[in-house]
C-alpha positions as CSV (number, residue, x, y, z in Angstrom):
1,X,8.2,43.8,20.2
2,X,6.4,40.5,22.4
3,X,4.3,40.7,25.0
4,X,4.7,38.5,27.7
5,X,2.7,37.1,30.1
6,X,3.0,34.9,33.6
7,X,3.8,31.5,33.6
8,X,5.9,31.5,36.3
9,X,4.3,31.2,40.0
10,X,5.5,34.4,42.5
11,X,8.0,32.9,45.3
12,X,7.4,33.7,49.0
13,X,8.4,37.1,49.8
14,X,8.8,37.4,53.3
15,X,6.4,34.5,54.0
16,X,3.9,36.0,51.6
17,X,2.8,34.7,48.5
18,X,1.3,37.0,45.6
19,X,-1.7,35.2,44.3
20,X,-1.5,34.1,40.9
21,X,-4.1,35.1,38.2
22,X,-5.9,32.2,36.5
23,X,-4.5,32.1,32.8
24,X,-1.4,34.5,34.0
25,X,-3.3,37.0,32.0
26,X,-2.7,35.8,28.6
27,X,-5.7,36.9,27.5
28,X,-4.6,40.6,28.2
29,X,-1.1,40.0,26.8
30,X,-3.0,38.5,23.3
31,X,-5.1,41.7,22.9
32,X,-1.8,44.1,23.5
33,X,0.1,41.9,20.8
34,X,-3.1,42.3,18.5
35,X,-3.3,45.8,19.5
36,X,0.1,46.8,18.8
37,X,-0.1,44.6,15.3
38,X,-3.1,46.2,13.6
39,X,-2.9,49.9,14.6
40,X,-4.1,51.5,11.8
41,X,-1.7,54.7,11.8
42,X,1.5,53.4,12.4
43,X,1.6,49.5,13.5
44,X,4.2,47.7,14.8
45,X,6.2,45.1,14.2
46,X,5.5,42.2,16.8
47,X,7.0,38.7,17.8
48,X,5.0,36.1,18.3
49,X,5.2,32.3,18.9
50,X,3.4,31.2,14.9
51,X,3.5,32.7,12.2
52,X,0.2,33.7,11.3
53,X,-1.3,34.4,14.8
54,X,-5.3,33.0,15.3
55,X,-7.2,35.8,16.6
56,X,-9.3,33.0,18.7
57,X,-6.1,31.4,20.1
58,X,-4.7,33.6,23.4
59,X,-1.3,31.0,23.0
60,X,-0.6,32.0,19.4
61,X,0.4,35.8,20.3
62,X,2.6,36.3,23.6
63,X,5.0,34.4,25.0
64,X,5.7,32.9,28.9
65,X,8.0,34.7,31.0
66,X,10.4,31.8,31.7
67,X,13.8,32.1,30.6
68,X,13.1,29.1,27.6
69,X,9.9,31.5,26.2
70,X,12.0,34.4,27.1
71,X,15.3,33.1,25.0
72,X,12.6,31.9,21.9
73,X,10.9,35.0,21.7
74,X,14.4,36.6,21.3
75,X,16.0,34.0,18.9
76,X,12.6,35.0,16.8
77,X,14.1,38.4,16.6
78,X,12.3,40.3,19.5
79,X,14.4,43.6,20.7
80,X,11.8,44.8,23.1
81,X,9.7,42.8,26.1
82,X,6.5,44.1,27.1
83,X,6.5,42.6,30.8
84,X,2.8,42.0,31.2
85,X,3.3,39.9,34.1
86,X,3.5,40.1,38.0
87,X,7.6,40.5,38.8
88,X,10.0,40.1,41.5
89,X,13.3,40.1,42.4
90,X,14.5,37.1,41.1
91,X,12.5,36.8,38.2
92,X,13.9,35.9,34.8
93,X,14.0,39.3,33.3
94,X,16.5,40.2,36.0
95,X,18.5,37.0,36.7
96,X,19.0,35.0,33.8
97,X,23.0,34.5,32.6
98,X,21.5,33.4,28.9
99,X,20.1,37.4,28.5
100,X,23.1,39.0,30.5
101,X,24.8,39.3,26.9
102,X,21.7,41.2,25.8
103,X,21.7,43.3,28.2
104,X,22.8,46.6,26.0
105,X,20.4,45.5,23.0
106,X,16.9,44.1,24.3
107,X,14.9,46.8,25.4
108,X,12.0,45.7,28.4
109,X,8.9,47.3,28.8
110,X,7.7,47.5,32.5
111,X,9.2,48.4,35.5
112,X,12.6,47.1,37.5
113,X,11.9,43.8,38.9
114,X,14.0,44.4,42.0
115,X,12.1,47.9,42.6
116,X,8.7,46.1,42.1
117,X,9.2,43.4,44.7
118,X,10.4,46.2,46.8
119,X,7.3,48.5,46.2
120,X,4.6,45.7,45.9
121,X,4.4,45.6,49.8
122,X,1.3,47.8,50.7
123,X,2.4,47.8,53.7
124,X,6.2,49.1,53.0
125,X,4.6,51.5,50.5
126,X,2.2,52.9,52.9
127,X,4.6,53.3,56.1
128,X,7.3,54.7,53.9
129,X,4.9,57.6,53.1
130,X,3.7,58.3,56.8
131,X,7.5,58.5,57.3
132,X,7.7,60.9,55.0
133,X,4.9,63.2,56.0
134,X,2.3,65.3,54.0
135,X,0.2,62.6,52.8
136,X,-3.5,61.6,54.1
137,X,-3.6,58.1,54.8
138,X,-6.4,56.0,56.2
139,X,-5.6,54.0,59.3
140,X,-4.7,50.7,59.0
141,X,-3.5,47.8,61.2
142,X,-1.3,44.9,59.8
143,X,-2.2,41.2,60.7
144,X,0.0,37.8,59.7
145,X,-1.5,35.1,61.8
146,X,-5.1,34.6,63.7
147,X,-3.4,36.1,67.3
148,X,-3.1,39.5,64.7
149,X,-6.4,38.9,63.9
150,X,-7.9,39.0,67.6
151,X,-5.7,42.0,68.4
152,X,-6.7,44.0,65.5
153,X,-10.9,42.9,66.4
154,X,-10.0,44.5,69.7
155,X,-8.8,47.9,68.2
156,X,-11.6,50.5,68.6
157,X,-12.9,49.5,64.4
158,X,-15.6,51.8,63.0
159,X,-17.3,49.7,60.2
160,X,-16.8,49.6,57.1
161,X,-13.3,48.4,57.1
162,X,-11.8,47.3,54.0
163,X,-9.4,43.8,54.5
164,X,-7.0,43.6,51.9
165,X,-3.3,41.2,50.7
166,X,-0.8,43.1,51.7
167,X,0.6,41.6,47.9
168,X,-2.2,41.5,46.2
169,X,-3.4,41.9,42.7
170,X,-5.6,44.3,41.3
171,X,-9.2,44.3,43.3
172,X,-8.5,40.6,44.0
173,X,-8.7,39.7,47.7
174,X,-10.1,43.5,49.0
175,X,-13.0,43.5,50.3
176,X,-15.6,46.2,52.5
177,X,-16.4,44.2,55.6
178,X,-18.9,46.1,57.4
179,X,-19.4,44.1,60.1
180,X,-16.7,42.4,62.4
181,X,-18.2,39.0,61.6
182,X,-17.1,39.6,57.5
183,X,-13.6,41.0,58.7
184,X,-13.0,37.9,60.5
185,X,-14.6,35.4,57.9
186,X,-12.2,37.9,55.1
187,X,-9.4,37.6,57.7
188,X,-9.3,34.2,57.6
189,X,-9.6,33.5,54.0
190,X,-6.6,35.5,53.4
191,X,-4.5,34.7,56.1
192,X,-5.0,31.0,54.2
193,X,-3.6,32.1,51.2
194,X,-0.2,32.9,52.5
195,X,-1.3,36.4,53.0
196,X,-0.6,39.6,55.0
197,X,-3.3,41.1,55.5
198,X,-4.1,45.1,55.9
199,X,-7.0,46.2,57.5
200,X,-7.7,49.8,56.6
201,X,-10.4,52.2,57.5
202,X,-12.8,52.6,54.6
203,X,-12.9,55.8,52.8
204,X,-16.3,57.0,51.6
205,X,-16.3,57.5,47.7
């Protein structure tokens, strides 16, 4: 088994860009390896770029999710990936002619990189389930560009609303805005980031 973790920036999907976590959470993939390494029941046996891991050194226990830390991992006899990174389409795990041969013997842990770019779209996630009926949903308006912005200010809002990346990554980006002046300050922030930005009705609890 390796962990790894994101070195490689998200593309554009559909003019949107997923932000990137400082550190490409290495520091999360370092305490999995560690995790995994010194269970005390049954531990298990783990790759990882030296030797004799430092416990202070995030570096010394994952590896990037490029296709060179990807193909050194393996040649260090890793069978299973623990994807602990944001994934897409055309990411490594999915596209890279040096694993294709490995295909039937390295295991990954995480899910399909074509089904995640697919289902990281709030927005696709959330219309898909109003298609399907039987769910409660909150409300919510999409904007791309500051003439969105206006339109959805001129919607009949009842405050709190909560603004939110339309790819975004865990709490990072949402935000209550309980006046119109913080959705449109919010709004604008995103929309900078090469957002799409959801503006949903808050829901209380």
């Amino acid at each position: 088994m390796t962990v790894l973790y994101q070195e490689l920036a998200p593309p554009l999907i559909n003019g949107v860009r997923k932000p990137k976590k400082p550190g490409g959470y290495i520091d999360s993939s370092a305490d999995i390896t560690y995790s995994l390494k010194h269970q005390h029941h049954s531990p298990i046996s783990v790759v990882t770029p030296v030797s004799s891991p430092n416990p202070q050194k995030d570096e010394d226990w994952c590896f990037g999710d490029t296709e060179t830390e990807i193909a050194r991992a393996l040649k260090k006899g890793a069978t299973h990936l623990w994807a602990n990174t944001i994934l897409f389409a055309d990411h490594p795990l999915q596209t890279a002619e040096s694993l294709t041969g490995m295909a039937q013997t390295v295991k990954v842990v995480g899910q399909p990189p074509k089904l995640v770019e697919l289902c990281d779209d709030k927005a696709f996630v959330n219309n898909l389930l109003r298609s399907r009926g039987g769910f409660t949903l909150p409300e919510a308006r999409d904007m791309i560009d500051e003439e969105d912005l206006a339109d959805v200010l001129d919607t009949d809002l009842r405050y709190p609303v909560v603004g939110k990346q339309v790819r975004g990554r865990g709490s990072y980006g949402v935000k209550v805005c309980r006046s119109e002046e913080e959705l449109i300050d919010h709004g604008r922030d995103l929309l900078g980031e090469d957002a799409y930005v959801i503006v949903e009705d808050f829901l209380a609890g």
